[in-house]
N, C-alpha and C positions, 0 to 999 in steps of 0.2 A: 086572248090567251098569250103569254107571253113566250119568248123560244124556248127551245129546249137548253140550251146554253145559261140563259137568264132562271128558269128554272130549277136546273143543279145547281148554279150558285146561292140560291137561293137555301135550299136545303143545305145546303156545306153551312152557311153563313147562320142560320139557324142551329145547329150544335156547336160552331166553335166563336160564335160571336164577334166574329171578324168578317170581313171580305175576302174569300180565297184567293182573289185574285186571279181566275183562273185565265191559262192562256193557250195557245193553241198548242197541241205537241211537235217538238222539231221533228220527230221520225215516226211514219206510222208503228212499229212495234211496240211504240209507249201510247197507243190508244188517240181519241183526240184531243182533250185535253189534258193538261197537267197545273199543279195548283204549290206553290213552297210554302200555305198556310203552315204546317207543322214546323218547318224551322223556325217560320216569326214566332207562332207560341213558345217553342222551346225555348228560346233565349229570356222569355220571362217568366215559364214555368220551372226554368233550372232543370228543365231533362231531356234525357237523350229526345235528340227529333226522330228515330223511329220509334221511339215508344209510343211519342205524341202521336204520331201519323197511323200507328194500331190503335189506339184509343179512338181518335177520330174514324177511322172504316165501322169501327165495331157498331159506334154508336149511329152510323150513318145508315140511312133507310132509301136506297135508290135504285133499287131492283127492278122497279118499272120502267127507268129511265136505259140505267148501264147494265153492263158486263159486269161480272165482279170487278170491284176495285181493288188496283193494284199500289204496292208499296214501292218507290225504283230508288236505288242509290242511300243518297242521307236519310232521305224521310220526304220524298216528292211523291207526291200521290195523282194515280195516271188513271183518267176515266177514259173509259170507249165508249159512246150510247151504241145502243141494242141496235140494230140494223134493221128491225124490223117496226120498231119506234119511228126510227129515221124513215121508213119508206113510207108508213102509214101518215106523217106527217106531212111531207110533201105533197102526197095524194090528199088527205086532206084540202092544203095550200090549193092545189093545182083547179079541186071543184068548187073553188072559194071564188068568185066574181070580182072581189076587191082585191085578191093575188096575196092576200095575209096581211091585207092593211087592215089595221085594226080600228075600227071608230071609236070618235073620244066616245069616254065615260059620259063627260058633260061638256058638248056642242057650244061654243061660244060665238057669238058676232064678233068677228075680226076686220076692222076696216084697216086697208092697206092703201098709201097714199105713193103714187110712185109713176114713173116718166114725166110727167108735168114741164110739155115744151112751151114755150112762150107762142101767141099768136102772132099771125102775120109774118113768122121765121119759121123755115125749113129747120125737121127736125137733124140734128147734129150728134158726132160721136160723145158731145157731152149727157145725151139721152141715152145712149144705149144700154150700159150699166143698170139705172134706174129702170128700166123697162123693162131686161131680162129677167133681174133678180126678182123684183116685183109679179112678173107673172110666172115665176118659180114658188114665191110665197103663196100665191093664189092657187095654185095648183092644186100644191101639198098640201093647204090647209083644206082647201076644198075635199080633197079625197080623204081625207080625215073626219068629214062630217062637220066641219064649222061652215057656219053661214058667210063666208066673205062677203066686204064691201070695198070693191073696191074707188078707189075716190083719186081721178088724173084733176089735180091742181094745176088747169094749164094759167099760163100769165097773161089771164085777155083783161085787163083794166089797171089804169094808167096813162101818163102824159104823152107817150107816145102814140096814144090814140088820136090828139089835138093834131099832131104834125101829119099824120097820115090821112087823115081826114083832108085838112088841109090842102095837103099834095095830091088829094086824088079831084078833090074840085078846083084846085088850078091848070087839072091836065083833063078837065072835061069829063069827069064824072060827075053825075049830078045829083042832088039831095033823096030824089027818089029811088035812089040806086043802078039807073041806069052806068054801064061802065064796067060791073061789076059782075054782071056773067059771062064775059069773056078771060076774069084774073082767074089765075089759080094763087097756090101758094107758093110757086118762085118766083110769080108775078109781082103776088103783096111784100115778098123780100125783096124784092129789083123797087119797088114803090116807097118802101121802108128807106131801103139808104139813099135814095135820091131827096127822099124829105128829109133826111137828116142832115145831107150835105146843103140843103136850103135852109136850112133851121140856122146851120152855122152860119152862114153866108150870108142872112139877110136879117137883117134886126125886125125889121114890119112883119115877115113869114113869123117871127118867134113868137112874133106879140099877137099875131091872129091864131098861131096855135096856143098858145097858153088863154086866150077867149075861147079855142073850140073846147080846151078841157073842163071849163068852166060849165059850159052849155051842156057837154056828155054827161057832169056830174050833177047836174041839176035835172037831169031827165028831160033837154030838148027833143022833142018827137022825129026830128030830122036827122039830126047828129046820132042819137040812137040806133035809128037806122040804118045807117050807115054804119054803124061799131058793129052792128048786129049783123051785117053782109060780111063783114072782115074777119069775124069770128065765126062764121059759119063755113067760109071756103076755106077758114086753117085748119077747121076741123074734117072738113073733106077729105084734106092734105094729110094730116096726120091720122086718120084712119086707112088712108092708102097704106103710109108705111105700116102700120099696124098688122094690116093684112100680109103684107109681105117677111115678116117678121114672124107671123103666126101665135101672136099674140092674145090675150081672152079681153083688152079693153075696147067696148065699143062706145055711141053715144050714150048710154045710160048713164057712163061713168065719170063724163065731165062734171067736174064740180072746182068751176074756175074762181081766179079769186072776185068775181064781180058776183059771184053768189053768196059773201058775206060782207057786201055792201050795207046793206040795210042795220044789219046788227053791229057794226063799228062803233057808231055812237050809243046803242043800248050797251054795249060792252064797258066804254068807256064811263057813263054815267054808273053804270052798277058797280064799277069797282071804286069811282069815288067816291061816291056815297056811304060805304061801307070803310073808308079809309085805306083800302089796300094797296089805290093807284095816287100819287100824291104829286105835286106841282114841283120842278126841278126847272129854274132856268126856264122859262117858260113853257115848258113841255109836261104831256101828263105818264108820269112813267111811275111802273113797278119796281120796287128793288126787292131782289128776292138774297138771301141768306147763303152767304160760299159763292158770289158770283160779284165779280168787281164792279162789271158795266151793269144800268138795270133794264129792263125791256122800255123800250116807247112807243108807249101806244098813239098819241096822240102829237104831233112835234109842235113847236115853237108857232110854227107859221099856221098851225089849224089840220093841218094834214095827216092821212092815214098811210102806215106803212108796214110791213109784212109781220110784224112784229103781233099788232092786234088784227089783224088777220088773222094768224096760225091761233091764236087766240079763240076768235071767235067760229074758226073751225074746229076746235077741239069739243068744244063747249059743245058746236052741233051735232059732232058724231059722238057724242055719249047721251046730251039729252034726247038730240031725235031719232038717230042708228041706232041708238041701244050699243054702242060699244061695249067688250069686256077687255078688250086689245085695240091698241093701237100700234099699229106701224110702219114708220116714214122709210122709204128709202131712199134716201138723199145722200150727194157726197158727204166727206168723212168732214171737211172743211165747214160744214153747218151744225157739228156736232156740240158747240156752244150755243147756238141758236137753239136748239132743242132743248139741250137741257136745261136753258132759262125759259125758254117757253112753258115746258112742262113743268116748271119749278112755279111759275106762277101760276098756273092751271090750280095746281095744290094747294096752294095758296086762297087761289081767290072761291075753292070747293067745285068748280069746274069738272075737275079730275080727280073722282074719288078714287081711297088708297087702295079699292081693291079692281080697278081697274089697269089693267097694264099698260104704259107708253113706253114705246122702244124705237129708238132710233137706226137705224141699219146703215151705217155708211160702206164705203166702198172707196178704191182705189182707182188712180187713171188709167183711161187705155194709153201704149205706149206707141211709137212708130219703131221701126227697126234701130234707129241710132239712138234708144234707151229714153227721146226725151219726148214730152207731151204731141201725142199724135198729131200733126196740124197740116195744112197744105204749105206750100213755097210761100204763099204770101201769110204763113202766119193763122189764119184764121182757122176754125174749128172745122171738121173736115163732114160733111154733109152725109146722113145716115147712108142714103140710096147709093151715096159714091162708093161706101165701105164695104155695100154688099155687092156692089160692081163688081169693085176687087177682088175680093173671093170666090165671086163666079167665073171668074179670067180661068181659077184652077179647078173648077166642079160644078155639078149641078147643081141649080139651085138650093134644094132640098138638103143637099150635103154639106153645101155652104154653109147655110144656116146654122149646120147642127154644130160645126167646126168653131163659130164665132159665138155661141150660143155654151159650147160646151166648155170654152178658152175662160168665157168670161164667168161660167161658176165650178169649175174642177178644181179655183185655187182658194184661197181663204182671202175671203171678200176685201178686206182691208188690204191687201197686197195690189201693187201695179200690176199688169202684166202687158207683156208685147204682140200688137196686132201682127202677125206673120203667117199671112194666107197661105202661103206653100206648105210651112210647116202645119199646119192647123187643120187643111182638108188632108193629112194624109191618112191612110186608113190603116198604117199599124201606129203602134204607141198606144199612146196615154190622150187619144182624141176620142171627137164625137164621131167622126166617121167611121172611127173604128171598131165603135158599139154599134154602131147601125148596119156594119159588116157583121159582127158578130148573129148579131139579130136575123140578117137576111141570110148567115149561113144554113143557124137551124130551122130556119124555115125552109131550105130550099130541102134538106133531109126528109121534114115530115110530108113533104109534097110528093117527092118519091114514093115513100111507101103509099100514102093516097094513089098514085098513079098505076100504081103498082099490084093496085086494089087490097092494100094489106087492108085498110080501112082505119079512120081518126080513130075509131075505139082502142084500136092496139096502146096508141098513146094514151096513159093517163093509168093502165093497170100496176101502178108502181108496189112490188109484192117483194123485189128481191135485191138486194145491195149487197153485192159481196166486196166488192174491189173497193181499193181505200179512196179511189180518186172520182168513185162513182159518192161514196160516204161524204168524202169531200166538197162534191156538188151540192149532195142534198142539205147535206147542214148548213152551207152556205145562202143555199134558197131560203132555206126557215128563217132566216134574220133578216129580210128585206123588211117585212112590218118593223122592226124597232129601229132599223136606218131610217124608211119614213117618219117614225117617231121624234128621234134625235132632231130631223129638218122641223119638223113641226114646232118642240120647243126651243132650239138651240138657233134658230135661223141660220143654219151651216150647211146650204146647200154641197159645197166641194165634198163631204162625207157619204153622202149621195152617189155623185160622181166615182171618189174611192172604191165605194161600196159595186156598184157596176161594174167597174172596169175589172174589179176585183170577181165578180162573177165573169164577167167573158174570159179572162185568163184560165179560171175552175173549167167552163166549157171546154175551154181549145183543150185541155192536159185530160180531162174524161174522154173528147173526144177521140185524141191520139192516143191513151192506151186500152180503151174499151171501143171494139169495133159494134156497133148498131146495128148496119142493115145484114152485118155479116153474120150476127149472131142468131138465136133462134130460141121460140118458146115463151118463156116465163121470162130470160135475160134479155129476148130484144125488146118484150113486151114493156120491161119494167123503165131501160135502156130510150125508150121512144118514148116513154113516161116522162120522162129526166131530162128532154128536150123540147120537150113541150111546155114543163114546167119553167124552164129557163127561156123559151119565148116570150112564155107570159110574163114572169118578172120582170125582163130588158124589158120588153115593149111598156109594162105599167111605168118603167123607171124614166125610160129615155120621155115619154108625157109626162112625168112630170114636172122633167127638164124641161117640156115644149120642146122637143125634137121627135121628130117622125121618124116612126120605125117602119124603114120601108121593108117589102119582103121579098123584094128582088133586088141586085146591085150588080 
């Protein structure tokens, strides 16, 4: 069911064949809404706009909804809903389980591709974006009733298996993988750059590593083994951070690019065969339509490159996930890679038209001096370090919710600035400061439980008089179509808005309607209204992936 707001527009837009527009009223005496459809008609119907704006009441049928409707000024037309619309709704809401999330119509497989750290490297602030947002997308669509899948494309295959390998049997690791249960994965990073400062250093070390790639890719049972040690302690690795992040990817959800090994070359003969992949310079490449460069699936030299990869992962999450969505969250910088990817998906019928591919990019984290966040020497700054940081100024929990809430409160394609002081404080426009909101009405309704009023008292919402108590409740009823909005729009910061936006309604109910002071049917309704807005924060801030704690 859709809000009560959506609703009356609805009906307005039904008699006068427009969109009323309606928007909130600047002062409660003009009710909560107000709408200027009768001036836009009158400038085309050639008459006065209060005439228009009596015509429209007359014929208008909203009596379930409002108050009588009012005429204000030139011809603004001012709705108030009924207060007792308003309470029964919330009550409703409140013995809802899903908090007024409304499940799709028709439930879709959504597979969502997103963190994807490379193996044998500590995961980096260039991960954390893709990982937040990603299990924001999960979340929401999850509680919407889609099937997610989610699908971490980590980078475990490749050349730099040959060196690594390499380097770990020159330093007395052995083919059966002794060695290898004492590395972790800062170990296999400190293992990585030392074989790559040998790689450069020694022409013999290059040439035995580009033999070990040879051997990985032909399926040596030794070499294997050892890829398959290397890739299983990154994975250790980055489900630690996983955890500490509190994140929903576990091992079911690795699907690296060494899982669409086998289908490279099915890929590449099926589309020349068919004409669609053709011979360039000795490479075998797509040219798709509005795009300069073409994809290469196959290069000069024989080789495979991410190109027919994303390729032949597409192809597997439609024909064997049942895809109806797909979507990548990758930086904004791959947003040509995608859409020539996806452009030959369509192309080669991979990607049918009624399957959706969407790309989601995002913007850099920044450091305080405005430029790409890095450490003194340059390089990417290491996820566990970043949450270090912000633990310097808070609890863990809070930390989280600080760097968690920083990086989707803004509109995804925007930078923004890592500034842990500013980010754990718990007034503003932070995550701490919903989670204070959150742990205030809870610390209310634990009172009155102590108090033996009893949890029943909350939840009898019968009575709304005050406009800031109306304020609240209306506010509540629109959380199902913010979820909405995130669901189709991938706009989590609206979300965000939408929250912070209810804690603000909280704190202003709160201060001029007193609760435990009051008595009867008004504290009952009053304890009702913070119960309700427990529930809300707490479904919103999960679906941020931020814990609603109930103490602070």
């Amino acid at each position: 069911m859709s809000s009560l707001p959506s609703q009356l527009s609805a009906r307005v837009e039904a008699v006068t064949g427009a969109d009323p527009e309606l928007r909130p009223a600047t002062k409660p005496q003009f009710g909560h809404f107000q709408s200027n459809i009768a001036l836009r008609l009158a400038k085309v119907q050639k008459r006065p706009p209060r005439e228009v704006a009596a015509s429209i009441v007359a014929a208008l049928d909203v009596a379930d909804l409002c108050e009588p409707v009012e005429i204000a000024g030139p011809g603004f037309i001012n709705f108030r809903l009924r207060a007792d619309v308003l309470a029964r709704t919330v009550a409703s809401q409140l013995a809802d389980p899903h908090a007024g999330i409304i499940p799709a119509q028709d439930p879709q497989t959504v597979v969502i591709d997103y963190s994807a750290p490379n193996a044998a490297k500590q995961m980096h602030v260039g991960h954390l974006r893709s990982t937040i947002i990603g299990d924001c997308f999960n979340r929401v669509l999850s509680a919407k009733g889609h099937h997610v899948v989610a699908q971490n494309h980590i980078g475990d295959w490749g050349r730099q298996f040959g060196m690594l390998i390499e380097q770990a049997l020159d330093e007395g690791f052995s083919l059966d993988g002794t060695g290898f249960d004492d590395l972790d994965l800062a170990g296999a990073e400190a293992l990585y750059k030392r074989a790559n400062a040998h790689l450069k250093a020694d022409p013999q070390f290059a040439d035995r590593s580009r033999d070990r790639v040879v051997l990985l890719q032909a399926g040596d049972p030794d070499t294997h083994a050892m890829w398959q040690r290397l890739v299983e302690l990154s994975k250790k690795g980055f489900n630690a951070t996983y955890a500490r992040m509190g994140v929903k990817l576990s091992d079911t959800d690795y699907a690296g690019e060494s899982t669409y090994n086998e289908a490279l070359p099915q890929v590449c003969e099926d589309l020349a065969s068919r004409g669609i992949a053709v011979q360039d310079q000795g490479a075998l490449v797509v040219f798709v339509e509005g795009f300069d460069a073409p994809a290469i699936l196959r290069n000069s030299q024989g080789g495979y490159g991410y190109d027919v990869t994303d390729v032949a992962a597409i192809r597997h999450r439609v024909d064997d996930l049942g895809a109806d969505r797909l979507i990548y969250v990758v930086g904004s910088e791959q947003t040509f890679h995608f859409n020539l990817i996806f452009g030959v998906c369509r192309k080669a019928g991979y990607l049918p038209e009624q399957v959706r591919a969407q790309h989601v990019g995002y913007g850099m984290v920044l450091g305080a001096d405005g430029k790409k966040f890095s450490t003194r020497e340059g390089t990417a700054v290491l996820l566990n370090d970043l949450f270090d940081q912000a633990e310097e100024h808070a609890a863990p929990n809070i930390a989280l919710a600080a760097i968690k809430y920083a990086d989707l409160s803004n509109s995804l394609q925007k930078d923004y600035v890592f500034d842990p002081e500013r980010m754990t404080q718990t007034t503003g426009d932070t995550g701490p400061y919903l989670q204070y909101a959150h742990a205030r009405v809870c610390q209310i309704l634990r009172r009155v439980e102590e108090e033996g009023a009893g949890s029943s008292a909350a939840g009898e919402i019968t009575l709304l008089r005050e406009p800031t108590e109306q304020e609240l409740a209306l506010w509540l009823t629109r959380f199902g179509e913010a979820v909405d909005e995130v669901a189709e729009d991938l706009t989590p910061h609206k979300l965000c808005i939408y929250l912070y936006e209810l804690a603000t309604k909280y704190s202003s109910f709160y201060e001029n309607c007193p609760v435990l002071r009051s008595e009867g049917e008004v504290r009952a309704s009053r304890l009702g209204l913070c119960a309700a807005t427990r529930q809300v924060l707490a479904a919103g801030l999960d679906l941020l992936g931020i814990e609603a704690p109930e103490r602070m």
